[in-house]
Steps between C-alpha positions, in 0.01 A plus 500: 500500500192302290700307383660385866076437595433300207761291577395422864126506373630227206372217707147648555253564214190654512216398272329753348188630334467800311127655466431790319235566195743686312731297306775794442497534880511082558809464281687769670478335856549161313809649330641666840469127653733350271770717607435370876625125569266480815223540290281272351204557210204244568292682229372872438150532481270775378256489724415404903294249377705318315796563773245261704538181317859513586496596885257201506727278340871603528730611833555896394721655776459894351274678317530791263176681483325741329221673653315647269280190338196434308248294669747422815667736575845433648400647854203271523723204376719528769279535791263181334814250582503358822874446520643739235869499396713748522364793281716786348220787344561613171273790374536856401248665750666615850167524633516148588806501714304487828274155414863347391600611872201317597534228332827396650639490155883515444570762275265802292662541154394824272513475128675577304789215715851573476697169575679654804178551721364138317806354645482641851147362540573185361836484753207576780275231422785248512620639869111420617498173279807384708390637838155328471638214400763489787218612770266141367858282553559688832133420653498702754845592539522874480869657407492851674754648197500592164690632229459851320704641208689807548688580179752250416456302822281276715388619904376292737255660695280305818098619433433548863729790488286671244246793673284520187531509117382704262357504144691724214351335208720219386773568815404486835712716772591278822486684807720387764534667879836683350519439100293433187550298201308547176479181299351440162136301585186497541341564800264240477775210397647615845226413631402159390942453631473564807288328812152581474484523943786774507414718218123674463394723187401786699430758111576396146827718558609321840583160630561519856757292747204445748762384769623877434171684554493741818090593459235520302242814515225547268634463151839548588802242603819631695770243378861637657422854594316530101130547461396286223105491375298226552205401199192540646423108357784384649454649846251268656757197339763622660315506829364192495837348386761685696401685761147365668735137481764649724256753695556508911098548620422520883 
């Protein structure tokens, strides 16, 4: 089965960089991305600092990232770019999990890495890299289908058929009016997929069809007969953005 995606993925390479002040922890990822022909090293650095110089001056499509830095910390890196790349977290504190859902970033990698989960975020990143990338060519032509992976095979599924999704760490669990599909990504990588007017971040758990929501009261959203809660942060956004825009006033 990898070796069936590198194949299709053999035309597209992503360029990488590879930050981390540990140099045991550097060569490992370094190492892994040999073994993966859609992968490309730009240079491993050992601090965010010096990872600067190079998102200055070279394209980098992905980003391997530790979070735990001195001086700058990876977190702090990340949110100091104004158009970041796509990030993968690489640390070995879980605490952190929630700022990487934040952060939009693609994947959240514990140490120590086994190459199995290394490859399955690096196979994510290169779905997003190609969807972006189609999305800029498309303008704004908007495909209302995707692909998901179940086992050995590929599903097409149409998005406005989705009720809501929901967040199970690296998978997300589709929720359809009669079925569900659980599918190895990130929540937030869904996100950045899909169009930004059809789909509202209603919790850091749930992303929300909002073409599928039947009412909203207090912090709660009713989504397809399901009662989903609603961030109190995100509340007044999804007012202002969804439902004051289609509200009938006398």
């Amino acid at each position: 089965m990898e070796e069936n995606i590198e194949k299709q993925a053999s035309k597209v390479v992503l360029r990488c960089l590879v930050v981390d002040d540990e140099p045991v922890a550097r060569e490992g990822i370094v190492d892994f991305m040999v073994k993966v022909n859609f992968l490309e090293l730009v240079e491993d650095c050992s601090s965010a600092l010096e990872a600067t110089e190079y998102i200055n001056k070279e394209r980098i499509d992905l980003i391997f990232l530790d979070i735990n830095m001195p001086y700058l910390s990876g977190m702090d890196f990340l949110e100091s770019l104004d158009h970041p790349p796509l990030t993968i977290f690489t640390t070995a504190y879980s605490e952190y999990a929630l700022d990487g859902y934040r952060l939009q970033v693609v994947d959240y990698l514990m140490k120590p890495i086994a190459f199995k989960r290394f490859y399955q975020a690096a196979v994510n990143a290169l779905q997003l890299f190609k969807l972006r990338n189609h999305a800029e060519k498309s303008g704004n032509e908007q495909q209302d289908y995707m692909y998901i992976r179940q086992g050995d095979s590929f599903e097409k599924i149409y998005w406005p058929d989705i009720l809501y999704m929901e967040s199970m760490q690296n998978y997300v669990k589709l929720h359809f009016r009669e079925d569900k599909r659980v599918i190895h990504q990130t929540l937030s990588s869904l996100e950045e997929m899909l169009p930004r007017e059809q789909f509202f971040r209603i919790h850091k758990s749930f992303l929300v069809n909002v073409a599928q929501i039947d009412s909203v009261m207090g912090g709660r959203v009713f989504v397809g007969g399901v009662e989903l809660p609603l961030s109190r942060y995100r509340r007044e956004k999804l007012l202002n953005q969804v439902v004051y825009k289609n509200l009938i006033s006398k």
